[in-house]
C-alpha positions in Angstrom: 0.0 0.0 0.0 1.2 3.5 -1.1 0.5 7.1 0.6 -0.1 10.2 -1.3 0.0 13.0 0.2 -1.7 16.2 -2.0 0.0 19.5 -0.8 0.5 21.8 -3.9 -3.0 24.0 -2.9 -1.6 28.2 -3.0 -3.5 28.1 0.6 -5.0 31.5 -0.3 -8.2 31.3 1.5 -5.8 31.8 4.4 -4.3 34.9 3.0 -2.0 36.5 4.7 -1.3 33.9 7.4 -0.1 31.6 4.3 1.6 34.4 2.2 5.4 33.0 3.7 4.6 29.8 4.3 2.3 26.7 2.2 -0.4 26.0 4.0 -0.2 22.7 4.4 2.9 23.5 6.7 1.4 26.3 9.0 1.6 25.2 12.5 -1.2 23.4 14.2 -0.1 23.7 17.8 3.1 22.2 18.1 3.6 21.1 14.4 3.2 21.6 10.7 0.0 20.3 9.7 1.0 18.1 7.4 2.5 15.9 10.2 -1.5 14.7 11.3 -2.1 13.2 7.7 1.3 11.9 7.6 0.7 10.1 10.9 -2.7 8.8 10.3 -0.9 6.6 7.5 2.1 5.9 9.5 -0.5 4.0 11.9 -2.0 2.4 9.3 0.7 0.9 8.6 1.3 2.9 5.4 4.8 4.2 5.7 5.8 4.6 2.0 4.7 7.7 1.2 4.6 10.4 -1.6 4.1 14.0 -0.8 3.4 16.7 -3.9 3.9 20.2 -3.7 4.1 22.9 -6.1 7.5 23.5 -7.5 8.2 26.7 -5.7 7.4 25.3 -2.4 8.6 21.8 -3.0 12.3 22.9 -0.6 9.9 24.2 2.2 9.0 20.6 2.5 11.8 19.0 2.2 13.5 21.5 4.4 10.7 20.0 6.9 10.3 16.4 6.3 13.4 15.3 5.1 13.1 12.1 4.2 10.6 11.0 6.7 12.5 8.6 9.0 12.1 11.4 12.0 8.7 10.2 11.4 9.4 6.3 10.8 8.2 6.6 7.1 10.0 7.2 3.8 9.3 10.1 2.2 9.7 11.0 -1.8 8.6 14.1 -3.4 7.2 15.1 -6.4 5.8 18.6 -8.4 2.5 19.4 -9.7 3.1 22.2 -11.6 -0.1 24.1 -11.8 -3.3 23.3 -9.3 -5.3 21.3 -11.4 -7.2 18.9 -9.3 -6.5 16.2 -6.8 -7.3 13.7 -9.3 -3.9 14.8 -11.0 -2.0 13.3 -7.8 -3.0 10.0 -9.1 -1.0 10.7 -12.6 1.5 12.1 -11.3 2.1 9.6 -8.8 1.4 7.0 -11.2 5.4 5.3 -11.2 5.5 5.6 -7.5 2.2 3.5 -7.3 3.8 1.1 -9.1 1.8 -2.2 -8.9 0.1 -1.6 -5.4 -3.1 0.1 -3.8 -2.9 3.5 -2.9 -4.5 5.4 -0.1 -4.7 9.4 -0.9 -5.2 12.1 1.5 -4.9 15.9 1.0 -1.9 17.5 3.5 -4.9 19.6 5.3 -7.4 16.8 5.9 -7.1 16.8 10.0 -9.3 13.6 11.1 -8.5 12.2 14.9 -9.9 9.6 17.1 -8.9 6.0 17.2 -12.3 5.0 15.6 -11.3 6.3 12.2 -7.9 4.0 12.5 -10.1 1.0 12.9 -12.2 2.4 9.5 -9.1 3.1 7.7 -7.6 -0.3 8.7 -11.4 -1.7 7.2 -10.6 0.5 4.1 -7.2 -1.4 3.4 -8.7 -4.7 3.9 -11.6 -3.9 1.6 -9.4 -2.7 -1.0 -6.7 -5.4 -1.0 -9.6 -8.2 -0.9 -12.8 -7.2 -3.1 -10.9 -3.6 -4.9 -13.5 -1.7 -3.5 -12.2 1.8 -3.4 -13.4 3.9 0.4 -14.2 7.3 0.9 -15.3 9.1 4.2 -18.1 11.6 4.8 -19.6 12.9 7.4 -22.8 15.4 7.9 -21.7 18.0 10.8 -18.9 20.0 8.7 -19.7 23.3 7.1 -18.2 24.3 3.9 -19.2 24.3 0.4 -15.5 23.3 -0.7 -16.5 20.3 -0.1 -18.0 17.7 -2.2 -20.9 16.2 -1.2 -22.6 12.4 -1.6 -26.6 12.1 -1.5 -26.9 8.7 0.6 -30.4 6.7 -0.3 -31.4 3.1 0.9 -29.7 1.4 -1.8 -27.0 2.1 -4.1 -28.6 3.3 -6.7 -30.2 5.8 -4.8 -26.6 7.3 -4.2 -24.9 10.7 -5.9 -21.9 12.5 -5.8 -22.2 16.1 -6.2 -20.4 18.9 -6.1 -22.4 21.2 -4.6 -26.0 22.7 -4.0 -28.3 22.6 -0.7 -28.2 20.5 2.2 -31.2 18.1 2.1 -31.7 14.6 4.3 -28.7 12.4 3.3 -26.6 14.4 2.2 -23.1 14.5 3.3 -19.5 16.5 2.8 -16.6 13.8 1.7 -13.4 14.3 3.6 -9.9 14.5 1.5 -9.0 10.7 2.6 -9.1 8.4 -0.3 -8.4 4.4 -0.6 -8.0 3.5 -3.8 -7.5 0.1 -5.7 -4.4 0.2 -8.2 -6.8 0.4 -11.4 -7.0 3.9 -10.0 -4.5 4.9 -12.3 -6.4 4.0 -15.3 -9.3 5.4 -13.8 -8.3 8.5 -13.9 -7.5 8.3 -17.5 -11.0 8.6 -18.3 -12.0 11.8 -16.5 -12.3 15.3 -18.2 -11.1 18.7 -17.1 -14.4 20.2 -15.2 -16.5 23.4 -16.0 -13.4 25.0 -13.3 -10.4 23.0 -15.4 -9.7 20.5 -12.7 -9.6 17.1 -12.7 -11.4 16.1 -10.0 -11.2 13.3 -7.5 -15.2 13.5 -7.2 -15.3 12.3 -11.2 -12.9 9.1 -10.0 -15.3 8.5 -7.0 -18.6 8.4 -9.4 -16.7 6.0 -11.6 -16.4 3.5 -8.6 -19.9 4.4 -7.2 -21.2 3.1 -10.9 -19.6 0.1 -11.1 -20.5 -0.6 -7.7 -17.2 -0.6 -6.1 -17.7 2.0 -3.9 -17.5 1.9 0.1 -19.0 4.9 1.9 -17.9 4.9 5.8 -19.5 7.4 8.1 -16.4 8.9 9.9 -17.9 7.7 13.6 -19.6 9.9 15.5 -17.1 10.0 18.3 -13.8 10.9 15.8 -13.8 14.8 14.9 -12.6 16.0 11.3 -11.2 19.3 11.8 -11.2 22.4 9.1 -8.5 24.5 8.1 -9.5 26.9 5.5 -10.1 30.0 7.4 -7.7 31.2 10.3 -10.2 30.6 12.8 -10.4 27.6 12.1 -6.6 27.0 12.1 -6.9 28.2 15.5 -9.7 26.1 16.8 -7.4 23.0 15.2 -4.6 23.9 17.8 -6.4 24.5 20.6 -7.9 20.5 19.9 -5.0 19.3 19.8 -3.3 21.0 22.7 -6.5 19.7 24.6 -5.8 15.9 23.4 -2.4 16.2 23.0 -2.2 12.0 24.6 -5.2 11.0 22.2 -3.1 12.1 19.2 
């Protein structure tokens, strides 16, 4: 199993707190908040991992991370050159997947509690015995940068959108992704969007049609954490300074 890690965003919904630093490295009490992601795979038992930045900010990183050992995980870098969608990690990473499954998380995506190791460690063992690809929603987070799944009582009664109003069943998908290795022809069949991205929501419908889907609530007792405003960034700190031995 690989690890992705998606850390090329600008961050400029954070503006100025992220005009000298990328986002994804803006401290979240005591560390850069990269380091959560990177240790919710290391736990996982996912310790190969790939991060991708832009190319100007690509030294920050490695200035940082190094090569991961500090961590216990290997760490190898690579460039996206402009911000066009978090499907793109996939081709881009497409070499370093190699022949194995891939799980993909965006370097913000802040998710804690020891719940959501026990889904993720279900996620891996889905994907590496049926190839059923996982993602993770839940229905208490705010923010219409989020994509969204409508959840019916069967699966056909299930969409992915983009966007629109909240209604019953609806509910935000978080930037962790497991993926099966056909992933990376997958993605060869999705379109730039009306915004010219490729987006990871297009991958997820593909899987949703064929059935090969899993949608795990994150559990009610985990919290998933924003950090796209600086309020937000704050609140994230002052969590984790308040379950500093839970983390």
């Amino acid at each position: 199993m690989k690890g992705i890690i998606l850390s090329g965003d600008s961050g400029s919904k954070l503006h100025p707190l992220s005009l000298g630093i990328p986002k994804q490295l803006i401290p979240v009490f005591d560390r850069p908040m990269i380091y959560y992601p990177i240790l919710t795979l290391a736990k996982s038992g996912i310790d190969d991992l790939l991060v991708i930045t832009s190319s100007s900010q690509q030294k920050a990183f490695i200035d940082t991370l190094g090569d991961g050992s500090k961590l216990n995980v290997h760490i190898s870098y690579a460039i996206q050159q402009q911000p066009d969608g978090i499907a793109q990690a996939i081709t881009i990473a497409e070499d370093f997947i190699g022949n194995d499954n891939v799980c993909l998380v965006t370097g913000d995506t802040l998710i804690f509690g020891e719940a959501f190791q026990a889904q993720l460690s279900k996620a891996l063992r889905a994907v590496a015995k049926s190839g059923n690809a996982t993602i993770f929603v839940a229905d208490n987070l705010e923010g219409e940068q989020y994509g969204k799944i409508l959840i019916g009582k069967t699966s056909k009664e299930k969409k992915i959108i983009a966007d629109g109003d909240r209604i019953a069943g609806e509910y935000y998908i978080s930037g962790i992704y497991v993926y099966p290795n056909n992933v990376v022809f997958k993605v060869k069949d999705i379109h730039l969007s009306e915004r010219r991205r490729y987006e990871i929501l297009d991958v997820n419908r593909i899987y949703l049609e064929e059935d090969k889907l899993q949608i795990q609530k994150i559990a009610p007792d985990c919290v998933w954490l924003d950090t796209n405003t600086p309020e937000n960034i704050l609140k994230c700190s002052l969590y984790v300074q308040a379950h500093q031995n839970e983390i």
